[in-house]
C-alpha positions in Angstrom: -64.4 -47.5 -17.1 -67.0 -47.6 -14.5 -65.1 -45.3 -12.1 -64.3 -42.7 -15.5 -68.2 -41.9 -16.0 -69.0 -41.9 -12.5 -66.3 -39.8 -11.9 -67.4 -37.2 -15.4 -70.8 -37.5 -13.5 -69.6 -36.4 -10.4 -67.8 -33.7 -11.5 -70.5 -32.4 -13.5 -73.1 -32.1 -11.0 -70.9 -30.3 -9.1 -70.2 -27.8 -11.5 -73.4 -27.1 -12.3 -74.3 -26.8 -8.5 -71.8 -24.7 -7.6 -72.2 -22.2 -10.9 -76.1 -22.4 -10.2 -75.4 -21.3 -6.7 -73.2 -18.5 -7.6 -75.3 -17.6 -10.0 -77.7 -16.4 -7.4 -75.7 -14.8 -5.3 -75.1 -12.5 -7.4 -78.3 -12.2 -8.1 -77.7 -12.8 -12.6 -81.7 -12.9 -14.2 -82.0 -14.2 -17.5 -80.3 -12.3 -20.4 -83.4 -12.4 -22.7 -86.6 -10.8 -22.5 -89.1 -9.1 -24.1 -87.2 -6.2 -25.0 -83.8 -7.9 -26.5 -80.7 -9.3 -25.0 -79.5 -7.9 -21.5 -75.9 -7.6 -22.2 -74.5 -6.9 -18.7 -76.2 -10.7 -17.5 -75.2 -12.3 -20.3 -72.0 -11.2 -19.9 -72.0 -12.0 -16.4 -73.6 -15.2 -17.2 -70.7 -16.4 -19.7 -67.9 -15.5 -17.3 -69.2 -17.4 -14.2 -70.2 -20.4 -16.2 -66.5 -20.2 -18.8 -64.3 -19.2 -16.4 -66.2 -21.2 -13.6 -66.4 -24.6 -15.0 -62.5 -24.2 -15.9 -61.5 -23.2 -12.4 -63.4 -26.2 -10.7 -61.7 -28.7 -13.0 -58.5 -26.9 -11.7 -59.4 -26.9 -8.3 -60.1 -30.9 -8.4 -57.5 -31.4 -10.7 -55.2 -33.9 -8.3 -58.0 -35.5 -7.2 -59.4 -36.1 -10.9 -55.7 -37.6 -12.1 -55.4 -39.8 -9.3 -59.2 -41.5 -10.2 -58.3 -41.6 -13.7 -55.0 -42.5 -14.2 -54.5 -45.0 -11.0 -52.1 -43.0 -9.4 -50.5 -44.5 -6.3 -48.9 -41.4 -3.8 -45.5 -42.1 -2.6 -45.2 -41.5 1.1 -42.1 -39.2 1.5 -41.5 -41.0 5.0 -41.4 -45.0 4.3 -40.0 -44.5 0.3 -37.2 -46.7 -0.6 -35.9 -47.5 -3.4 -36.0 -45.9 -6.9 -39.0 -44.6 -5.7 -37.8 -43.0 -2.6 -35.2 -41.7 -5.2 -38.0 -40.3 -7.3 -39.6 -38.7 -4.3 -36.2 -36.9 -3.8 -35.3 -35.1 -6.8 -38.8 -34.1 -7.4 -38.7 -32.4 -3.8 -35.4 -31.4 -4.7 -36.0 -29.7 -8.0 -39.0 -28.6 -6.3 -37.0 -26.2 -3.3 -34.4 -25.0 -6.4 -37.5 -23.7 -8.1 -38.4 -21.8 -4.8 -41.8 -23.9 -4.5 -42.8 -23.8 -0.6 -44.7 -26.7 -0.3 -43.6 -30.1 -2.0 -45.8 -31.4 -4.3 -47.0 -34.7 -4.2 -45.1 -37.4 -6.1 -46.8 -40.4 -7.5 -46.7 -43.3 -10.3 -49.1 -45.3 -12.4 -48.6 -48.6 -13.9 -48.4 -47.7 -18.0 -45.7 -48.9 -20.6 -46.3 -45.4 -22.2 -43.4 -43.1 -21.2 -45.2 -40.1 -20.0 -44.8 -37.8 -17.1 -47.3 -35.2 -15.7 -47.8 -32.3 -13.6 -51.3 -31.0 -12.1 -52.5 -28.8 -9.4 -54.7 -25.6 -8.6 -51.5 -23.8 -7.2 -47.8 -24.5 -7.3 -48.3 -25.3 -3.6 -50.8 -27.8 -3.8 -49.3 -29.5 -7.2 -48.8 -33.3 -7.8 -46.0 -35.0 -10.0 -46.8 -38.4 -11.7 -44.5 -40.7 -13.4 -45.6 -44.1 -15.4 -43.8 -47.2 -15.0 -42.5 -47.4 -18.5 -40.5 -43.9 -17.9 -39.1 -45.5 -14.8 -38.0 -48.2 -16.6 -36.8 -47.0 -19.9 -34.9 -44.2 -18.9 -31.8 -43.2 -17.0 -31.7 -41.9 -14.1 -30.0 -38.7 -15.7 -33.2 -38.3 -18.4 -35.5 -38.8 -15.6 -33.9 -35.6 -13.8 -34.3 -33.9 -17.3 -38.4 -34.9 -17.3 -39.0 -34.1 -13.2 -37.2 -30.8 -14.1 -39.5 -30.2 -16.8 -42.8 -31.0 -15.2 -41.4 -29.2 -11.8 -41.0 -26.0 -14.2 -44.7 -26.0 -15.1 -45.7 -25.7 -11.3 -43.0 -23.1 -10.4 -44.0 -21.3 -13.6 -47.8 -21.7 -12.3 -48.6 -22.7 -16.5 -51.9 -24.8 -14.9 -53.4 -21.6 -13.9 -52.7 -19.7 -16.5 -53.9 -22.1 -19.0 -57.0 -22.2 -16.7 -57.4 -18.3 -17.3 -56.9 -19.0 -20.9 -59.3 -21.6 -21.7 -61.8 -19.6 -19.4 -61.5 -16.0 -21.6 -62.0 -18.6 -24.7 -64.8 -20.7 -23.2 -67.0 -17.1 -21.9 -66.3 -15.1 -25.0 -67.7 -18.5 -27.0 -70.8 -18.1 -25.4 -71.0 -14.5 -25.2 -70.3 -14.4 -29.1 -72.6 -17.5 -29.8 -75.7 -16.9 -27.8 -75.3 -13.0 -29.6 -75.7 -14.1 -32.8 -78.5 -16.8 -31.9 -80.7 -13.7 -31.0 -80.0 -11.7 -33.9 -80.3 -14.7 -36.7 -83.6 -15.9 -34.5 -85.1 -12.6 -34.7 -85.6 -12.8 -38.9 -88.0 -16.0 -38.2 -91.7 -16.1 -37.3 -92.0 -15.8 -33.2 -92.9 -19.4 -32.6 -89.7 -21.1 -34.6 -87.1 -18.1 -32.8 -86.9 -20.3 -29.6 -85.6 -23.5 -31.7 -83.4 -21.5 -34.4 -81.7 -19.6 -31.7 -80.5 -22.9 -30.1 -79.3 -24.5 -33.1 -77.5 -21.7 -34.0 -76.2 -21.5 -30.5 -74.9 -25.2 -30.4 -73.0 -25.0 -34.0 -71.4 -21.5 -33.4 -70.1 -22.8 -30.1 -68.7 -25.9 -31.6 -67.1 -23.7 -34.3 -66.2 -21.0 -31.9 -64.5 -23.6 -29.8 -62.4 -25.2 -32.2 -60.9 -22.0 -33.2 -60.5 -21.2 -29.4 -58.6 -24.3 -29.8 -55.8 -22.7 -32.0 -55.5 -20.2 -29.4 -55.2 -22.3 -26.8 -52.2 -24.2 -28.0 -50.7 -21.3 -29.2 -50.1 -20.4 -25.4 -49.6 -24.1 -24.6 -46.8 -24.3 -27.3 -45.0 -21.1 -25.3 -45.0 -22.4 -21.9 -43.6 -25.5 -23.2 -40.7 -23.7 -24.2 -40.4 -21.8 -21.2 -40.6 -25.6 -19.1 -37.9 -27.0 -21.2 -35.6 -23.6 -19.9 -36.8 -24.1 -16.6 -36.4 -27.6 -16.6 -32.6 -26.8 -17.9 -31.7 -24.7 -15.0 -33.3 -26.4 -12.6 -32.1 -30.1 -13.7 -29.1 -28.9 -15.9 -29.0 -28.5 -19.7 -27.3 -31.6 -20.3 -30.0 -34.0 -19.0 -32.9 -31.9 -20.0 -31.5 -32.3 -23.3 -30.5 -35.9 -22.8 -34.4 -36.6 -22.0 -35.5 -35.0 -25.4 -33.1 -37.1 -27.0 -33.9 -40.3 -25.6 -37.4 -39.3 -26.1 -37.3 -38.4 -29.6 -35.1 -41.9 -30.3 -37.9 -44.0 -28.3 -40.5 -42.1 -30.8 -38.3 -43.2 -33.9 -38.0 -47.2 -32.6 -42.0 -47.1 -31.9 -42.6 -46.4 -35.4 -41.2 -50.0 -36.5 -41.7 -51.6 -33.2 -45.0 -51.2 -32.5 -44.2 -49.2 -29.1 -47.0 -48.1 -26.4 -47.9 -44.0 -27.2 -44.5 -42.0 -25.6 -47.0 -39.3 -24.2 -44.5 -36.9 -22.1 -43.7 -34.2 -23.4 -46.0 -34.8 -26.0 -43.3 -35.5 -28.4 -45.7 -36.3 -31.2 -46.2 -32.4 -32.1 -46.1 -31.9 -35.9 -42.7 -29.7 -37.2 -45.4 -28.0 -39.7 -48.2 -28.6 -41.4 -52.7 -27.2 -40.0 -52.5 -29.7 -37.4 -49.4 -28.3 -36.1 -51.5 -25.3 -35.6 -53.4 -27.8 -32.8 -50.6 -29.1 -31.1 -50.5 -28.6 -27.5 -46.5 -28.9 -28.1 -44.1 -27.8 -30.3 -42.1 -30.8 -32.3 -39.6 -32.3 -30.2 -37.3 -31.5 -32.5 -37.4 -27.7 -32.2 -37.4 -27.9 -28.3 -33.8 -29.4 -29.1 -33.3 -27.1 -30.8 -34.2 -24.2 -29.1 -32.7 -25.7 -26.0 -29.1 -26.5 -27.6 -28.9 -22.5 -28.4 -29.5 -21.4 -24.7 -26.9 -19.9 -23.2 
């Protein structure tokens, strides 16, 4: 826990450095004066700081899942084993999918099944397993998983869930610090400065939830487009074979009192307003939708 918040510190500071810095250079002065709102800085101001904050957290992102989740790095060279046999079909889904540079392949000690894949470009990505995938799946489903999370990189989805969450995060502030001028201008002068940050901090928190929607709207797509990938790249047999077993582990940990089965996310809703914030579409349309490619 210790390492988690000095590790949010860290990253924090460094955000706020480097935006500050930029900030400067090119040369942004404050957005309100005398005289009203100065749209071209503010809109300058939202973009550096929405699409700049998501861009660092990109650009750090391997670093960030190794501190948090405990991820050990398997050395290509020395591996043995199932995990020298884990380093090898990563790197080998990895040149099918026409990726350069091999990403890094790693594992965490968990009794979740989950799987993940992270990395500012498809050339500097990292694939991370837990031990409970390792050790509740066959070697086929595995395939069907690396396949998937090898997809995401070759499809480059972390960066252009990046650029989405960036546009949502600038026009929140954009729209939000707009409407804290104008609703601040119909108090007395001295009570403006107050009003215009409350109203400030609750449009962005409700600006940001309905970003949210928006968000996993685009999240739910690439999905999609990592299970086909993962199908060509793997073959559709075990990238179906993984869903399966996956959506049969799910079942059993209802009774059985299971740890979370996080890859995939195969706890998406098949309907329903939270559906609507699902990062993932219900595992059981993925089969679906899978089962009818040709």
């Amino acid at each position: 826990m210790a390492k988690r918040v000095l590790l949010f510190v860290t990253v924090n500071i460094l955000v706020v450095i480097t935006l500050s810095i930029v900030m400067q250079v090119l040369g942004v002065q404050p957005y309100l004066s005398a005289r009203g709102i100065n749209y071209q800085s503010l809109a300058i101001f939202c973009l550096v700081w929405g699409m700049g904050g998501a861009f660092i957290s990109l650009g750090i992102s391997r670093i960030t899942a190794k501190w948090m989740m405990g991820v050990k790095v398997i050395s290509p060279d020395s591996a043995q084993g199932e995990l020298g046999e884990l380093v090898r079909t990563v790197h080998r889904l990895a040149q099918a999918a026409g990726i350069e540079k091999m990403p890094e392949v790693g594992y965490y000690d968990s009794q979740e099944i989950n799987a993940f894949a992270t990395g500012p470009t498809r050339n500097r990505a990292l694939v991370a397993v837990s031990t409970g995938l390792l050790g509740r799946l066959t070697r086929d489903q595995v395939e069907g998983v690396l396949g998937h999370e090898v997809a995401h990189i070759a499809n480059g989805d972390m960066v252009t869930m990046t650029l989405v969450q960036g546009i949502i995060n600038a026009f929140v502030m954009f729209l939000a610090r707009i409407a804290g001028f104008i609703i601040s201008q119909r108090f007395r002068a001295e009570s403006r400065r107050m009003v215009s940050m409350v109203t400030v901090l609750v449009l962005e928190i409700a600006l940001s939830i309905l970003g949210t929607f928006v968000t996993a709207w685009f999240s739910r797509r690439r999905e999609f487009r990592a299970d086909s990938g993962g199908a060509r790249l793997a073959g559709r047999e075990k990238m179906l074979a993984a869903l399966k077993a996956l959506k049969h582990t799910a079942e059993l940990s209802v009774t059985d009192n299971h740890p979370s089965l996080a890859t995939l996310k195969i706890s998406g809703r098949p309907g329903g307003f939270m559906a609507l914030l699902s990062t993932h579409p219900p595992i059981e349309v993925r089969i679906a939708a899978l089962t009818r490619m040709e």
